[in-house]
KEKOL-7374 format. One line per 10 residues: number of its first residue (from 1); for each residue z, y, x of C-alpha. Coordinates in steps of 0.5 Angstrom, whole numbers. Each point is the difference from the previous one (the first is absolute). Layout:
% KEKOL-7374
NUM	Z Y X; ...
This chain:
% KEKOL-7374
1	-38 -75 34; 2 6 -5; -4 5 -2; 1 7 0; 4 3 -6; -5 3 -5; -1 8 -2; 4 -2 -7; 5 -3 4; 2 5 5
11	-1 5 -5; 6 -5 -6; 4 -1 7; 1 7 0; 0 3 -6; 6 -6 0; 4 4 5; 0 7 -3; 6 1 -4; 5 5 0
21	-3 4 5; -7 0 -5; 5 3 -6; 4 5 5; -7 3 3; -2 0 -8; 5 3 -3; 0 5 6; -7 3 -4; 5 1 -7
31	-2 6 -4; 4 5 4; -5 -3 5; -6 1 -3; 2 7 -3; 2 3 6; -6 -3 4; -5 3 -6; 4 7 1; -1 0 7
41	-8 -2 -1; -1 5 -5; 4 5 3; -2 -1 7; -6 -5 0; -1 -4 5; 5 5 5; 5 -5 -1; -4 -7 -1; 2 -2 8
51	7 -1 -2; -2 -7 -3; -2 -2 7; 5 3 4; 6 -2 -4; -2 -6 0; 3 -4 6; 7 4 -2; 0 -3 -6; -2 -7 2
61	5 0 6; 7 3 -5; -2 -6 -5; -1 -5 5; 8 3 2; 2 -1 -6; -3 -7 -1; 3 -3 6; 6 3 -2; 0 -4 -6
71	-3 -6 3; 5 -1 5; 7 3 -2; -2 -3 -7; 3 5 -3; -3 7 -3; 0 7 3; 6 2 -4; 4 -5 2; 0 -1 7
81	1 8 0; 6 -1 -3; 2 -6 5; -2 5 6; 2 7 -1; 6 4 -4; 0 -1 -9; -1 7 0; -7 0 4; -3 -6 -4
91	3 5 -8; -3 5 3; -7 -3 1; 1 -3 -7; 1 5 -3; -7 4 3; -4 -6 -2; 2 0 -8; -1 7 0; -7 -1 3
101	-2 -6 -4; 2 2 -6; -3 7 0; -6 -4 2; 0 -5 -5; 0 5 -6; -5 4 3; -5 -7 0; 3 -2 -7; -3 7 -2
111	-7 -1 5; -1 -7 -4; 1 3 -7; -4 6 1; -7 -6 3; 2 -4 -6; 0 6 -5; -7 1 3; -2 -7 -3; 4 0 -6
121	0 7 -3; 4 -2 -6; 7 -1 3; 4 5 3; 2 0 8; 7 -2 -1; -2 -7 -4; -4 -2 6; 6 2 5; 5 -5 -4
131	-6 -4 -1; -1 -1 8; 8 1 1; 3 -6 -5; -7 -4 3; 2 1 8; 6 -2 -2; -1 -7 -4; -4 -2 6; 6 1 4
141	5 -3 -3; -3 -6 -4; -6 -2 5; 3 -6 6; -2 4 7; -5 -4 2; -4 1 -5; 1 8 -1; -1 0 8; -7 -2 -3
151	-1 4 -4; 2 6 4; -6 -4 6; -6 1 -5; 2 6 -4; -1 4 7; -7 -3 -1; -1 6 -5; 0 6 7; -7 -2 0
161	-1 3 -5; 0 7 3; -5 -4 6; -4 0 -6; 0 7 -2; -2 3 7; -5 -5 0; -3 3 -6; 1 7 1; -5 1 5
171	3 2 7; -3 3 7; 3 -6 3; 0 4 7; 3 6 -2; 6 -5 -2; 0 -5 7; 0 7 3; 6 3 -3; 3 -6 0
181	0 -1 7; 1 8 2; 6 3 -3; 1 7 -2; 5 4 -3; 1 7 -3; 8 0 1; 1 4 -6; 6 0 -4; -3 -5 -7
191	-3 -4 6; 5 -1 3; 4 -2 -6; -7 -5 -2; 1 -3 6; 8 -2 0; -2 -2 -7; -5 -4 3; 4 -3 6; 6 -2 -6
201	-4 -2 -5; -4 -5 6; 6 -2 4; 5 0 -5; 8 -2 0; -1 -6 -7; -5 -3 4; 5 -2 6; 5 -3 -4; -6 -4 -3
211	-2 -2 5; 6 -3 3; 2 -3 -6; -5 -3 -2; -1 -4 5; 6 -3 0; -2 -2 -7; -5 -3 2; 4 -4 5; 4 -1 -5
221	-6 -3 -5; -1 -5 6; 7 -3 -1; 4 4 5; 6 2 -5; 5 3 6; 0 5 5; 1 -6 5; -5 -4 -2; -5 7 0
231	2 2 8; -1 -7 2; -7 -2 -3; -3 6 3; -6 -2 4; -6 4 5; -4 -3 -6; 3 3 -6; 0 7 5; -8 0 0
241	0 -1 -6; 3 5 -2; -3 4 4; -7 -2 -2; 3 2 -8; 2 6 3; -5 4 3; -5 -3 -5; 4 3 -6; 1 6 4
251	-7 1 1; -2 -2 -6; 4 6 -3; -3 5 5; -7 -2 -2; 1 1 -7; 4 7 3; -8 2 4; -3 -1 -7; 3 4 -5
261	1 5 6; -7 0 0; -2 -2 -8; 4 7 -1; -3 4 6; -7 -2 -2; 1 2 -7; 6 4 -2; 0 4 6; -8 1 0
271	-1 3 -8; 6 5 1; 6 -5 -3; 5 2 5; 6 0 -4; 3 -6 -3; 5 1 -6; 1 -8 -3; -3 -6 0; -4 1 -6
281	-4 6 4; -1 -4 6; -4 -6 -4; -3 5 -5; -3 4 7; -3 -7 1; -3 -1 -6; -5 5 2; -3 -5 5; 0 -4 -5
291	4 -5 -4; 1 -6 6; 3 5 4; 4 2 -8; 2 -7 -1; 2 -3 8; 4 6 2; 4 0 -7; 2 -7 0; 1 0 8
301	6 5 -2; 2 -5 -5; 0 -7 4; 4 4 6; 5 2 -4; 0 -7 -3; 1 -2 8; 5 5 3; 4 2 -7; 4 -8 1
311	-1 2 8; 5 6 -1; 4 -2 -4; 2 -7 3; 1 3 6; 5 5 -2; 4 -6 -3; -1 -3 7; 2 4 4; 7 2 -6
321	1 -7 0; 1 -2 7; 4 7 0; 5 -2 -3; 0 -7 1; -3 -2 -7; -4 -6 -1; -7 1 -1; -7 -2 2; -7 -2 -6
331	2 -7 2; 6 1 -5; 0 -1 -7; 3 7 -4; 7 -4 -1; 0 -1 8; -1 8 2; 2 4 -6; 2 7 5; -7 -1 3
341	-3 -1 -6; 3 5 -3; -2 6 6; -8 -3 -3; 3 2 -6; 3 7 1; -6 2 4; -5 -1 -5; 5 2 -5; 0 7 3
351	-8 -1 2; -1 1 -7; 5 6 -1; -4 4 5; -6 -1 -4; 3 1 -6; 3 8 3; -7 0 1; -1 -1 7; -6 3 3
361	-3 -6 2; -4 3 7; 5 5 2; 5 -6 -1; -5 -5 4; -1 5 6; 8 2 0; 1 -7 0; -4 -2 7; 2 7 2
371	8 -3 -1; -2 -7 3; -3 4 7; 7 4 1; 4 -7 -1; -3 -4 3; 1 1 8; 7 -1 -2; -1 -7 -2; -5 -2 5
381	4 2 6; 4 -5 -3; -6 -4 0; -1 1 8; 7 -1 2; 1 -8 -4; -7 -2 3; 2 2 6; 7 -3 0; -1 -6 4
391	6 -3 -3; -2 0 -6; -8 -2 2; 1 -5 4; -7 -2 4; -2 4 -6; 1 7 2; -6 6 -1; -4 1 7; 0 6 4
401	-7 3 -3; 3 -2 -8; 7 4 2; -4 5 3; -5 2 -6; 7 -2 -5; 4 6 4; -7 6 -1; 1 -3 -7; 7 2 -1
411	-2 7 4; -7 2 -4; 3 -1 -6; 8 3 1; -6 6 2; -5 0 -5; 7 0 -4; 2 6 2; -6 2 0; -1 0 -8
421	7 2 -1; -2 7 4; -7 -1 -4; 4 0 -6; 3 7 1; -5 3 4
């Protein structure tokens, strides 16, 4: 007679299934992410905390579009554009995602250097922006992918760190469960602005070109090399585990977003920090309530960028790679993909240029989730078409409910997009 599994052994079952979508909902809390969501709490409070909630099922629902995109064409999100829709479409979309990305990836090299500057006083915040650059940029291109893909699964274990932080400052947990699942909103232009930047910086365009391509790394990790081999071994197993990574890394993302929405509200907003101006002031404002909460919210912005800055990057190589038909994929060595190691290159060249032409680090970070938020109803209506294309889906195409909540993505965030762009001149 078997026994029954242990606690231990369900919990190492599951931990083994977590992959690219554990890595995509982490690096979804990048410093873009933090510093937007620390903006928003010092600003509004607790006004805005139900968006952690409410988006999450949205976001769950477009990464698991991507996923099964991946998974089943065996290509990534670019290349089955191009494969579907006119060259121009697919540059066009290109194009917006380098743009975004590298704005982003400056802006998150600044944050970093600005946390690390807090700790090592001595040196100056262009040092540790090529410190972290040339560091992401080793591990990309010299670490063989599965043990880089490990790498990236336990360095979001750092997002804990701002749990810690929420659990250290002394919260009124009911007025936060409250917030949490009654919405409000003031509809003033800067909140509107906020909550764009909020939406982009949460369901960002890197992340569904990621997502889908990591998962065919992972098929490709597992010994199926060609396209034709990917699309043949697909199983309603290999789906349910992707869902279960899914929807465990986007609720991981979005638990760790109520926290530092609520860590902020219940100590920035409360003392009258309403306005933050760097990253260094935002850790600093923490040191108030004591050195824990100094120490964890600075080393957060550090490990995240650790985790997102090789996430931006890898996936504008990506999608630049299957754009133009080049070989690519962190599974290749650096002589095996050189254009697509090279856009890595380029993009964190230009990274430290911005930082060198003393890009504002918070301006920078919640201009970057704002461009991410009119960008991506553009690359998720392709999103929704490709998992609804049943000739290319197969038994595998996304449900009615999937589409639907697919479709009001694309509509909410064209709408917030206009919404900030109308903010942005008011």
């Amino acid at each position: 007679m078997e026994t029954a599994p242990s606690l231990t052994e369900e919990l190492e079952v599951y931990w083994a299934e977590l992959g690219p979508g554990l890595t995509t909902g982490a690096a979804d809390d990048d410093p873009s992410g933090v510093i937007t969501y620390t903006q928003a709490g010092a600003t509004y409070g607790l006004q805005l905390i139900w968006t952690a909630l409410y988006m999450y099922p949205f976001m769950s629902v477009v990464q698991e579009m991507c996923a099964r995109i991946g998974i089943v064409s065996g290509r990534g999100l670019a290349a089955n554009i191009r494969r579907h829709y006119k060259p121009y479409v697919l540059y066009g979309v290109t194009a917006l995602l380098f743009f975004a990305n590298t704005l982003n990836i400056a802006a998150d090299l600044g944050a970093m250097a600005a946390s690390m500057r807090l700790l090592a006083p001595q040196f100056t915040a262009n040092v540790f922006v090529v410190f972290f650059a040339v560091l992401s940029l080793l591990l990309q291109i010299f670490i063989p992918y599965g043990t880089y893909a490990k790498y990236l699964k336990y360095l979001s274990l750092v997002l804990l760190s701002y749990v810690a932080v929420a659990l250290a400052v002394g919260l009124d947990w009911k007025v936060v469960l409250y917030h949490t699942f009654v919405p409000s909103m003031t509809f003033s232009p800067d909140q509107l602005l906020l909550l764009c930047a909020i939406l982009g910086t949460t369901i960002s365009p890197y992340l569904f070109f990621w997502q889908t391509s990591q998962e065919v790394e992972e098929e490709i990790l597992h010994g199926e090399t060609s396209v034709r081999k990917r699309q043949k071994s697909t199983t309603p197993e290999e789906i349910h585990s992707m869902r279960t990574d899914v929807w465990s890394g986007m609720a991981f993302s979005e638990l760790t977003t109520f926290f530092i929405f609520a860590a902020c509200a219940g100590t920035l907003y409360a003392h009258g920090v309403t306005t933050v101006a760097t990253a260094d002031q935002a850790a600093l404002a923490l040191k108030s309530f004591g050195d824990f909460a100094f120490l964890f919210f600075s080393l957060g912005i550090i490990g995240t960028g650790m985790l997102a800055v090789p996430v931006l990057a890898g996936s504008t190589a990506y999608a630049m790679a299957e754009s133009f038909g080049w070989r690519y994929g962190l599974y290749r060595k650096w002589h095996q993909a050189t254009a697509f190691y090279g856009v890595i290159i380029v993009s964190m060249l230009l990274g430290i240029v911005a930082n060198f032409m003393q890009l504002d680090p918070i301006k920078g970070l919640i201009y970057a989730a704002a461009v991410n938020g009119m960008i991506a109803p553009v690359v998720l209506y392709f999103v929704v078409k490709l998992s609804s294309d049943k000739r290319l889906m197969h038994d595998y195409v996304s449900g009615r409910a999937a589409r639907f909540l697919g479709w009001a993505t694309v509509y909410g965030m064209a709408f917030s997009g206009a919404a900030a762009i109308w903010a942005m001149f008011a």
